[in-house]
mmCIF file of the N, C-alpha and C atoms, coordinates in Angstrom:
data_MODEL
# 
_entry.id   MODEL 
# 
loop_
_atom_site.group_PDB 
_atom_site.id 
_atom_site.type_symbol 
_atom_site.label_atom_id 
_atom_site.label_alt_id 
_atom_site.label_comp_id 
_atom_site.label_asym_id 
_atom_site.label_entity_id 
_atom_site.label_seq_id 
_atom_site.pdbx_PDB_ins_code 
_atom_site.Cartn_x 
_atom_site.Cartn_y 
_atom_site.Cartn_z 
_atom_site.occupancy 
_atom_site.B_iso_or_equiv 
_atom_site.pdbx_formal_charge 
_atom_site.auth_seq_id 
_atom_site.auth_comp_id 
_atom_site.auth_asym_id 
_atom_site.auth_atom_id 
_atom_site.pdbx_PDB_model_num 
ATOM 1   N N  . UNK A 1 1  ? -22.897 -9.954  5.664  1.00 0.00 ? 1  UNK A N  1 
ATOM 2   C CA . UNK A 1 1  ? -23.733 -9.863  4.497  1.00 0.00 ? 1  UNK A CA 1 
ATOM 3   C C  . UNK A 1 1  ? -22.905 -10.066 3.235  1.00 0.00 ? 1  UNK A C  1 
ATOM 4   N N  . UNK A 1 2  ? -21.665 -9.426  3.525  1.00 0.00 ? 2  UNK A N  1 
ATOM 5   C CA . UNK A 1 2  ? -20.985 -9.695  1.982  1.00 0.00 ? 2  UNK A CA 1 
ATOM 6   C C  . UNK A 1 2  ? -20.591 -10.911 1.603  1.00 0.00 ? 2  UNK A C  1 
ATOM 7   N N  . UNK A 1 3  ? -20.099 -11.638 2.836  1.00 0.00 ? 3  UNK A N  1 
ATOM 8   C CA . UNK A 1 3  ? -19.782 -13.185 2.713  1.00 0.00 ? 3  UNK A CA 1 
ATOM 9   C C  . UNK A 1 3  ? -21.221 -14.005 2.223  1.00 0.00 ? 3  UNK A C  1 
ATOM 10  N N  . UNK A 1 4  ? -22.035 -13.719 2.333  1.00 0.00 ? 4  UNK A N  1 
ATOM 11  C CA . UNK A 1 4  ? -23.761 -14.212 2.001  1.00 0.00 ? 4  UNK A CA 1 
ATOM 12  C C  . UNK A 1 4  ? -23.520 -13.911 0.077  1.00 0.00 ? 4  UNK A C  1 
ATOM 13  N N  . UNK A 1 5  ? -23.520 -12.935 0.367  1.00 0.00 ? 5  UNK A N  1 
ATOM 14  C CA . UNK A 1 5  ? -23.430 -12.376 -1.043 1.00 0.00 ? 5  UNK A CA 1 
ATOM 15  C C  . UNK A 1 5  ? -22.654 -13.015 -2.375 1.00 0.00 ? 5  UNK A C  1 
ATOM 16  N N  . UNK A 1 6  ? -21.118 -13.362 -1.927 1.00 0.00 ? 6  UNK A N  1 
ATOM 17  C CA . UNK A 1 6  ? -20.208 -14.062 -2.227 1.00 0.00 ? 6  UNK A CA 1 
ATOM 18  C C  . UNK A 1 6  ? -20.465 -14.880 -2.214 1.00 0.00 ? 6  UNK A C  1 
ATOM 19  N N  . UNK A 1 7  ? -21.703 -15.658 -2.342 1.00 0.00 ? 7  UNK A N  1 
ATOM 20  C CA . UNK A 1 7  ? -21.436 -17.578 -2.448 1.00 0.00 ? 7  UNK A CA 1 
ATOM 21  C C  . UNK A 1 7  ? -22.348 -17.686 -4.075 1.00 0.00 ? 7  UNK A C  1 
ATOM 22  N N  . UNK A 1 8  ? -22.915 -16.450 -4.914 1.00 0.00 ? 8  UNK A N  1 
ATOM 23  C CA . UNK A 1 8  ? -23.627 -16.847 -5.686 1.00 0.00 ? 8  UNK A CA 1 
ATOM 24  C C  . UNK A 1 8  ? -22.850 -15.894 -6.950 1.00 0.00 ? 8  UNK A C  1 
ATOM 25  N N  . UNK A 1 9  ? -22.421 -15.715 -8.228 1.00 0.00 ? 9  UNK A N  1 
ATOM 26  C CA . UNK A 1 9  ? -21.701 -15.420 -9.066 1.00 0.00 ? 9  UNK A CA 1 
ATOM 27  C C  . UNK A 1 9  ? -22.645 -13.662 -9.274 1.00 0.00 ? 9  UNK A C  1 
ATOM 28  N N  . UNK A 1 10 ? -23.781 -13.390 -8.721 1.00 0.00 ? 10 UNK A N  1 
ATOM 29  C CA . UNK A 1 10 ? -24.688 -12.188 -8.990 1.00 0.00 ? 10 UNK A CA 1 
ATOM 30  C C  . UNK A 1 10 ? -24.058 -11.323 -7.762 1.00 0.00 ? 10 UNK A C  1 
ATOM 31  N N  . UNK A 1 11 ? -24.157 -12.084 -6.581 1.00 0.00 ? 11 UNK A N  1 
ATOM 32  C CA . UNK A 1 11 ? -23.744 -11.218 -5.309 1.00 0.00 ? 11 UNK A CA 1 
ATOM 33  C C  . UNK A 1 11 ? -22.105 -10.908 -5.760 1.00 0.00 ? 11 UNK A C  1 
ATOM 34  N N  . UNK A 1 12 ? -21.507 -12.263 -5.677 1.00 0.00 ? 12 UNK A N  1 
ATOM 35  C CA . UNK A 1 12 ? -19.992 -11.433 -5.970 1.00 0.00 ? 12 UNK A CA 1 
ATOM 36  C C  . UNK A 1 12 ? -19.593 -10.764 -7.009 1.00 0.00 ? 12 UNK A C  1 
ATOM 37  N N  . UNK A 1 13 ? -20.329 -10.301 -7.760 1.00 0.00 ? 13 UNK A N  1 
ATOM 38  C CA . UNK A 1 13 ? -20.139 -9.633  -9.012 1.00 0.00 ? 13 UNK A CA 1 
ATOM 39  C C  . UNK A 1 13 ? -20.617 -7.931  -7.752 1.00 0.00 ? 13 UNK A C  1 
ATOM 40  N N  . UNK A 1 14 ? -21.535 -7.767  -7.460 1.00 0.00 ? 14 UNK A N  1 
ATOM 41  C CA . UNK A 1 14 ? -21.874 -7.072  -7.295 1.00 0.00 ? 14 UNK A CA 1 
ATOM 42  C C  . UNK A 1 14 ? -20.885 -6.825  -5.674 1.00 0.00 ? 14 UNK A C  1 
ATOM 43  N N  . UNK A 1 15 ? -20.608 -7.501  -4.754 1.00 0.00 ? 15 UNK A N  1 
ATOM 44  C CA . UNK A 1 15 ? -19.589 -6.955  -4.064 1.00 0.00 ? 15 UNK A CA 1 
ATOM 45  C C  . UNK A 1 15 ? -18.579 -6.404  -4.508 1.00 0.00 ? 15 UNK A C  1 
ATOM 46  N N  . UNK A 1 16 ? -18.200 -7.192  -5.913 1.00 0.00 ? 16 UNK A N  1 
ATOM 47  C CA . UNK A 1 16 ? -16.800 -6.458  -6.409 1.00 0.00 ? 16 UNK A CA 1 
ATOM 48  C C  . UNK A 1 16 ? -17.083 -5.093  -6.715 1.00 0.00 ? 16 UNK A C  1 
ATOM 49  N N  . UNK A 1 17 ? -18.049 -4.682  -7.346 1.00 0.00 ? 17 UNK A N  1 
ATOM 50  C CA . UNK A 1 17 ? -18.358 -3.804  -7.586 1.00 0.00 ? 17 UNK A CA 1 
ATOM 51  C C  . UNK A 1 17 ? -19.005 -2.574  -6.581 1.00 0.00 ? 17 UNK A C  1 
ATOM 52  N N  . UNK A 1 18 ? -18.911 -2.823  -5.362 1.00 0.00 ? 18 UNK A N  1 
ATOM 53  C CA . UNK A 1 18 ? -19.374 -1.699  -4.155 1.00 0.00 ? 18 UNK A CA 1 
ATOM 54  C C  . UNK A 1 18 ? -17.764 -1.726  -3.739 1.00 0.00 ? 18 UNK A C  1 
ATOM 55  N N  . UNK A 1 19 ? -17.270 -2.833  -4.166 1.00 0.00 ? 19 UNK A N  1 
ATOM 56  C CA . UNK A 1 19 ? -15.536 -2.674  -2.536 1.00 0.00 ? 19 UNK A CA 1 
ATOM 57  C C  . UNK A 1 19 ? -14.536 -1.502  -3.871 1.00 0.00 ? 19 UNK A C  1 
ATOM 58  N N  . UNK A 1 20 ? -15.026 -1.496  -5.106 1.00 0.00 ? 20 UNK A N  1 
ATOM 59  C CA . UNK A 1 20 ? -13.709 -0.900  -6.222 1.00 0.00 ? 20 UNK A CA 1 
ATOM 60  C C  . UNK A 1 20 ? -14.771 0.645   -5.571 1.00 0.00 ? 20 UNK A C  1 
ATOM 61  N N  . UNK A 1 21 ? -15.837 0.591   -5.839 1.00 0.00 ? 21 UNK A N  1 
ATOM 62  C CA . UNK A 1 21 ? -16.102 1.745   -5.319 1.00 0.00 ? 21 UNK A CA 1 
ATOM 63  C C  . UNK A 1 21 ? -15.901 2.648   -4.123 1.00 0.00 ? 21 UNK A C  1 
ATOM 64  N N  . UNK A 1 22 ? -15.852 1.634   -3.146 1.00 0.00 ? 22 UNK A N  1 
ATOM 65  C CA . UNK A 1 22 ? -15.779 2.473   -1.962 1.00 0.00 ? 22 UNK A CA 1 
ATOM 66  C C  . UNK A 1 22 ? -14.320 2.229   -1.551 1.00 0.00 ? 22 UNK A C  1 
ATOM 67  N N  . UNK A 1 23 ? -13.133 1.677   -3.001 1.00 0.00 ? 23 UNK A N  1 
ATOM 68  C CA . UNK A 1 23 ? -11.696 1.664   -2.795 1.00 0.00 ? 23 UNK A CA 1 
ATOM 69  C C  . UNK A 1 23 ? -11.201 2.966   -2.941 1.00 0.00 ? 23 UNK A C  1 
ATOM 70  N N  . UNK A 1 24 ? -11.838 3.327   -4.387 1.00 0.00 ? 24 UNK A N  1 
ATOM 71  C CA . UNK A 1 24 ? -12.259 4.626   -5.431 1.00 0.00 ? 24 UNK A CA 1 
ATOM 72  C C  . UNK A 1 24 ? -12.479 5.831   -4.392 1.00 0.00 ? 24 UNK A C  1 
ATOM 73  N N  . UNK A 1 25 ? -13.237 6.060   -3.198 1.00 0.00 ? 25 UNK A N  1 
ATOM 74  C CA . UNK A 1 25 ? -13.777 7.089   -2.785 1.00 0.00 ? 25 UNK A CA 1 
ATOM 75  C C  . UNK A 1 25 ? -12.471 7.427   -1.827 1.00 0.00 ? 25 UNK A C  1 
ATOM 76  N N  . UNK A 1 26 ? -12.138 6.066   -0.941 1.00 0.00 ? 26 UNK A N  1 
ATOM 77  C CA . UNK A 1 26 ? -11.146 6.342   -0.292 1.00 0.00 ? 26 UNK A CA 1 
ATOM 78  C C  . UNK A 1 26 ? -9.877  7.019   -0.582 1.00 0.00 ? 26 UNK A C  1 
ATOM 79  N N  . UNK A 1 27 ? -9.336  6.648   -1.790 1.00 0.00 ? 27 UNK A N  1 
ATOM 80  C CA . UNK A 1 27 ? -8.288  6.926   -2.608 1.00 0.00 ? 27 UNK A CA 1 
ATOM 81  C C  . UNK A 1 27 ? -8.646  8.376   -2.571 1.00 0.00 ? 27 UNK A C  1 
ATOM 82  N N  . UNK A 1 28 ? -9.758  8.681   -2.995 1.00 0.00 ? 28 UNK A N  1 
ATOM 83  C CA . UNK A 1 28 ? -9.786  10.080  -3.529 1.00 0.00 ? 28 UNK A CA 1 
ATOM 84  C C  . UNK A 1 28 ? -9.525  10.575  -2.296 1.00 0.00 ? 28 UNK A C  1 
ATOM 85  N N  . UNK A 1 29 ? -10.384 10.096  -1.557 1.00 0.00 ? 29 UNK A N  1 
ATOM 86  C CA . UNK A 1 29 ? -10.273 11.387  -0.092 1.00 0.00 ? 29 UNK A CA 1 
ATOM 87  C C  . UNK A 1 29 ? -8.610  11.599  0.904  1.00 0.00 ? 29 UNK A C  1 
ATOM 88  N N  . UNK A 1 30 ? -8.094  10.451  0.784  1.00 0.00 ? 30 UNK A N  1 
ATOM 89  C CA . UNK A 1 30 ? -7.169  10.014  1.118  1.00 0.00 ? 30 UNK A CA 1 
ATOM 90  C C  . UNK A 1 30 ? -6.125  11.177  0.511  1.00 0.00 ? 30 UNK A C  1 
ATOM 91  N N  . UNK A 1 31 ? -6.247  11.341  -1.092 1.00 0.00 ? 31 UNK A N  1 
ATOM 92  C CA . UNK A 1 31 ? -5.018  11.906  -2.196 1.00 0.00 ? 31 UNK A CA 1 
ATOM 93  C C  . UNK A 1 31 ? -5.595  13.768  -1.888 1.00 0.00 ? 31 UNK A C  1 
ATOM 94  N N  . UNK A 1 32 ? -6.834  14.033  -1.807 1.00 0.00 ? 32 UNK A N  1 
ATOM 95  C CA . UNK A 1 32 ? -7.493  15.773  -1.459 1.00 0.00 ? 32 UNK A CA 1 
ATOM 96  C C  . UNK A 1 32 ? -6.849  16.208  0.286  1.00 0.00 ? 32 UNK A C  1 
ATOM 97  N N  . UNK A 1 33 ? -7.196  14.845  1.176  1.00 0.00 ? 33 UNK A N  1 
ATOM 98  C CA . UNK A 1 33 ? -7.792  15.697  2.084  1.00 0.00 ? 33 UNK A CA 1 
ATOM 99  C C  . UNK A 1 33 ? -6.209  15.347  3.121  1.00 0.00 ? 33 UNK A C  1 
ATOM 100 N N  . UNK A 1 34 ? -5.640  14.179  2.828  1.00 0.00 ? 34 UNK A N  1 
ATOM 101 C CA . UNK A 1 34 ? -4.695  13.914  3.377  1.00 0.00 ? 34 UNK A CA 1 
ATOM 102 C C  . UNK A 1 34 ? -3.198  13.849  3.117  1.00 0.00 ? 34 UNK A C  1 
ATOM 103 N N  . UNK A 1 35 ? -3.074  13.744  1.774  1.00 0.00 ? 35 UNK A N  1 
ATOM 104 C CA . UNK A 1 35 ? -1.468  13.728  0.825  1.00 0.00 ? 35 UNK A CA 1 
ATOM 105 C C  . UNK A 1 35 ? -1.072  15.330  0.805  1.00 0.00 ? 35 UNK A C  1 
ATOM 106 N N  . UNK A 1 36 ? -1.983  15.809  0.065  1.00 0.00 ? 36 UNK A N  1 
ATOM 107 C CA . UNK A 1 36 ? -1.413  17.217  0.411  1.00 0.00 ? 36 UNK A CA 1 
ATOM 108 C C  . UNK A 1 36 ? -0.021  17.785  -0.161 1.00 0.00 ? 36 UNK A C  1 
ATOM 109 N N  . UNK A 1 37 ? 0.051   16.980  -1.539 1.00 0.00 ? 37 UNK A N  1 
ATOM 110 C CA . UNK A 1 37 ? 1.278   17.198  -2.364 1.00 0.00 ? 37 UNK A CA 1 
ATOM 111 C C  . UNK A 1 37 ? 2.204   16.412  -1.593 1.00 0.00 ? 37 UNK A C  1 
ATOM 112 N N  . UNK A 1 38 ? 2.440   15.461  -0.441 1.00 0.00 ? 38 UNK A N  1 
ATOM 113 C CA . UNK A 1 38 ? 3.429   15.024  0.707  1.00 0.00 ? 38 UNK A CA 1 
ATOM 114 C C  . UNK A 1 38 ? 3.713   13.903  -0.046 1.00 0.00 ? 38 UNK A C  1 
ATOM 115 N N  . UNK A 1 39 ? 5.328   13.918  -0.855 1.00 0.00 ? 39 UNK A N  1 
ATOM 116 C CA . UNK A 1 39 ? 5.217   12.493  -2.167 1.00 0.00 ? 39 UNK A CA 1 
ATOM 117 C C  . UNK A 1 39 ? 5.305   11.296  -1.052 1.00 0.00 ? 39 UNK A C  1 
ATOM 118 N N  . UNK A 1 40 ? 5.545   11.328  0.136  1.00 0.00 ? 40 UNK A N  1 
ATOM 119 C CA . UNK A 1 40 ? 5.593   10.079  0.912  1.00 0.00 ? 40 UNK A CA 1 
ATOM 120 C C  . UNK A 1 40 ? 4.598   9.639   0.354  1.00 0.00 ? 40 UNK A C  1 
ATOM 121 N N  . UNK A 1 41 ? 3.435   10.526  1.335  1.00 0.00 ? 41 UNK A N  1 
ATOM 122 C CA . UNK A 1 41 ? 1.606   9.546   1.827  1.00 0.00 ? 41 UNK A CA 1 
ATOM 123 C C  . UNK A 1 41 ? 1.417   9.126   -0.012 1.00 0.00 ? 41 UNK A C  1 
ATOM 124 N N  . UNK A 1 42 ? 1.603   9.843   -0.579 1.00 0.00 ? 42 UNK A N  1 
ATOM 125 C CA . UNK A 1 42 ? 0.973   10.055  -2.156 1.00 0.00 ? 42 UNK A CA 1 
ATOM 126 C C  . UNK A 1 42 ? 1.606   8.362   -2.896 1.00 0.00 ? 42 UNK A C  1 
ATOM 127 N N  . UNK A 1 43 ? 2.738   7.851   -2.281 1.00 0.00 ? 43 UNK A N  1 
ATOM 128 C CA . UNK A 1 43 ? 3.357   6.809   -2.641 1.00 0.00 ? 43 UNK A CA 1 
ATOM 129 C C  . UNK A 1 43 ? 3.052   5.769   -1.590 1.00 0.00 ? 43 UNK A C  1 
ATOM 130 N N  . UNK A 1 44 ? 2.556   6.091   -0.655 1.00 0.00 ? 44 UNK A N  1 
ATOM 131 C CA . UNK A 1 44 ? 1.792   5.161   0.084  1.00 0.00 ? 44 UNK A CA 1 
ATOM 132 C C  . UNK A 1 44 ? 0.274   4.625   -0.139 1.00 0.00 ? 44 UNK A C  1 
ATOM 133 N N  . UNK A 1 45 ? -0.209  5.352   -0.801 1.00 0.00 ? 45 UNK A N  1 
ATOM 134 C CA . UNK A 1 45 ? -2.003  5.839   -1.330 1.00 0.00 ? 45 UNK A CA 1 
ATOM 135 C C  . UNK A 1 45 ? -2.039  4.497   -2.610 1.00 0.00 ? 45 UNK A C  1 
ATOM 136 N N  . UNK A 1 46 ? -1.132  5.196   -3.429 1.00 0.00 ? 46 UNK A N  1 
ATOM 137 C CA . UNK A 1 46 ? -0.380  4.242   -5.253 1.00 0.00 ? 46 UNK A CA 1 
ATOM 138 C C  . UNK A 1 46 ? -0.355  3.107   -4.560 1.00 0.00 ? 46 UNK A C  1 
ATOM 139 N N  . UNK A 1 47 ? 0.576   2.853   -3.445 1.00 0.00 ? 47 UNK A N  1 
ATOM 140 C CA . UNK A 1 47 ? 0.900   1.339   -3.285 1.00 0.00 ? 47 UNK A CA 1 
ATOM 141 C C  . UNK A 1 47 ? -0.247  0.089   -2.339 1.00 0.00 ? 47 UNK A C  1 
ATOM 142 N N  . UNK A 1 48 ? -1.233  0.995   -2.307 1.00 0.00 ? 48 UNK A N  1 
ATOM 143 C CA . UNK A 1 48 ? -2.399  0.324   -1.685 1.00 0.00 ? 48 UNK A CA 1 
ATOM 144 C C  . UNK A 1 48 ? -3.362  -0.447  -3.138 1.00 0.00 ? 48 UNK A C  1 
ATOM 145 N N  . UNK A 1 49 ? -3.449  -1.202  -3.284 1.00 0.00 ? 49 UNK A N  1 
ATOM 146 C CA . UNK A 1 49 ? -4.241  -1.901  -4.229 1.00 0.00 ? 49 UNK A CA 1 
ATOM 147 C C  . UNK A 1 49 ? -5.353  -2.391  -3.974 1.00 0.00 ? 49 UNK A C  1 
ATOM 148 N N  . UNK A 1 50 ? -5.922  -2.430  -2.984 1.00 0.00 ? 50 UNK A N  1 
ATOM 149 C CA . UNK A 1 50 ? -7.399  -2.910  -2.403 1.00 0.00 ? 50 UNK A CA 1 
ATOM 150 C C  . UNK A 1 50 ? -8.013  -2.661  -1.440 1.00 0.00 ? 50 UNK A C  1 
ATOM 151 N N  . UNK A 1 51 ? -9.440  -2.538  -1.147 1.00 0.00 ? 51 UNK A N  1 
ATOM 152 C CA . UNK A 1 51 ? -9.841  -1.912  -0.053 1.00 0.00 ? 51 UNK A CA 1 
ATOM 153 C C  . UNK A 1 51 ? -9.046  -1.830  1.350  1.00 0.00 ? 51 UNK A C  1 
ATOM 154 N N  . UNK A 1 52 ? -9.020  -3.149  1.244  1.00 0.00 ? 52 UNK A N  1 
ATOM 155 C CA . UNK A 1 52 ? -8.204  -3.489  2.715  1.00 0.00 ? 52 UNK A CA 1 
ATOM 156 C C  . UNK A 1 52 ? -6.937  -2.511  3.023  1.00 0.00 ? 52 UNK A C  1 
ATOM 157 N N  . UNK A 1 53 ? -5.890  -2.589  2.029  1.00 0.00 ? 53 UNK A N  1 
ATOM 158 C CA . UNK A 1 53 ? -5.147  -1.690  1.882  1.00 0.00 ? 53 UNK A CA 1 
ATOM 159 C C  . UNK A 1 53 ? -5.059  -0.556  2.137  1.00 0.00 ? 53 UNK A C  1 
ATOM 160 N N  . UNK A 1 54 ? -6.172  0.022   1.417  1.00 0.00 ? 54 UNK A N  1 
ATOM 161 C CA . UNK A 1 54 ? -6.675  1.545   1.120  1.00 0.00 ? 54 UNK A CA 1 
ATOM 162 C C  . UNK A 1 54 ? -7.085  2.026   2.249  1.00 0.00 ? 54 UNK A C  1 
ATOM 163 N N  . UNK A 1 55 ? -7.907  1.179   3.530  1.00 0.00 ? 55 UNK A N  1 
ATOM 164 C CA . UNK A 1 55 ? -8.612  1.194   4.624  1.00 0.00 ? 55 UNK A CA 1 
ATOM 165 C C  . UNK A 1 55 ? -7.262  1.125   5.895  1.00 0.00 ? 55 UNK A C  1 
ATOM 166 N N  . UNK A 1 56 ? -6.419  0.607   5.331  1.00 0.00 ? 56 UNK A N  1 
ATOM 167 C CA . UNK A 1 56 ? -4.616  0.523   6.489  1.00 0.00 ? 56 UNK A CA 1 
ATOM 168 C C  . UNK A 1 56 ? -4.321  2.154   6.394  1.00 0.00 ? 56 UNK A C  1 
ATOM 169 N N  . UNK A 1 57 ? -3.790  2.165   5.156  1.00 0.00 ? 57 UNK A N  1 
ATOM 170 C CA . UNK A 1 57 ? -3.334  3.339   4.603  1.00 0.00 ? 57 UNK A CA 1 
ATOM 171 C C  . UNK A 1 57 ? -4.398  5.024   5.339  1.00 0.00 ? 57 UNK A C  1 
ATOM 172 N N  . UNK A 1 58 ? -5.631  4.902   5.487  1.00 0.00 ? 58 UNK A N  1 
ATOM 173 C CA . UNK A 1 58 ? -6.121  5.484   6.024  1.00 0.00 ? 58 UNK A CA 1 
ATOM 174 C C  . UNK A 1 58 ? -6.362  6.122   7.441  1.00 0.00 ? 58 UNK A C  1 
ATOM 175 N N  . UNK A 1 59 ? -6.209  4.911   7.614  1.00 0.00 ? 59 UNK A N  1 
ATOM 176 C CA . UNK A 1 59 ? -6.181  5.198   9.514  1.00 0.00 ? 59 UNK A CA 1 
ATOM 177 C C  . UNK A 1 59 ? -4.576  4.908   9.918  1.00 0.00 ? 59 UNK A C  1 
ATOM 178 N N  . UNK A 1 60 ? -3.622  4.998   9.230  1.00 0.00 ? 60 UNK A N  1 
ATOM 179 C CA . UNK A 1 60 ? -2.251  5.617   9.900  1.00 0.00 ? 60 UNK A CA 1 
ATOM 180 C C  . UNK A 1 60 ? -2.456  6.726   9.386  1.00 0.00 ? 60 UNK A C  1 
ATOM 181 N N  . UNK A 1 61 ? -3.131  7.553   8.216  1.00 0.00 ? 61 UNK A N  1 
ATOM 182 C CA . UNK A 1 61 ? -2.847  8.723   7.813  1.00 0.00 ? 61 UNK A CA 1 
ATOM 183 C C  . UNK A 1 61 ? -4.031  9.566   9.156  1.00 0.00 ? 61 UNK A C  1 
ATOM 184 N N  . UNK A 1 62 ? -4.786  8.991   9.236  1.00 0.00 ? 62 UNK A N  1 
ATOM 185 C CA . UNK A 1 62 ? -5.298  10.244  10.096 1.00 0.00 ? 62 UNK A CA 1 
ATOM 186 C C  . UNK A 1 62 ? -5.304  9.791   11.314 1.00 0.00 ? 62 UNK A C  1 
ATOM 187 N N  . UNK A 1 63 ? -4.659  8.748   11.598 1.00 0.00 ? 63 UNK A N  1 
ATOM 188 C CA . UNK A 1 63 ? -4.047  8.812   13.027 1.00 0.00 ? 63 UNK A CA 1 
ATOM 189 C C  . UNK A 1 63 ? -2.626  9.718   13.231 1.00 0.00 ? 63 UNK A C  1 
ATOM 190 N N  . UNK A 1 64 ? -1.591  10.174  12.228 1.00 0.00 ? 64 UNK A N  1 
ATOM 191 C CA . UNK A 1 64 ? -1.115  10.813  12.561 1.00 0.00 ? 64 UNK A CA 1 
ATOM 192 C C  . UNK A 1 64 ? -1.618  12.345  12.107 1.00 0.00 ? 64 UNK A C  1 
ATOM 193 N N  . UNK A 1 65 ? -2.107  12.832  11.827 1.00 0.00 ? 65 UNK A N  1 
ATOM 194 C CA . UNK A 1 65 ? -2.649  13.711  11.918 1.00 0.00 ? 65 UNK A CA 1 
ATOM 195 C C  . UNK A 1 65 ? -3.403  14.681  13.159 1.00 0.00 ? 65 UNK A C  1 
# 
């Protein structure tokens, strides 16, 4: 659906705008529920810049967990 979305300047405006959000949520939950003051993960979290990223960064953190 998002690739659908992305072919017209309204949809990709508006994908950009759900993926910063649901980059946004990750980050947060990621920095509360998983960093835990730990400056590693906390410098691993910073160095994620995009969903994709943010979504790596996630599932090594609560896979080791």
């Amino acid at each position: 659906m998002r690739a659908k979305l992305s072919n017209s300047s309204e949809g990709a405006e508006f994908v950009k705008k759900v993926e910063a959000k649901e980059y946004q949520q990750m980050k947060t939950l990621l920095v509360t529920a998983y960093a835990k003051g730990n400056f590693e993960r906390l410098t691993k979290i910073e160095a994620a810049k995009t969903l994709t990223e943010i979504q790596k960064v996630f599932v090594e953190m609560a896979d080791a967990d």
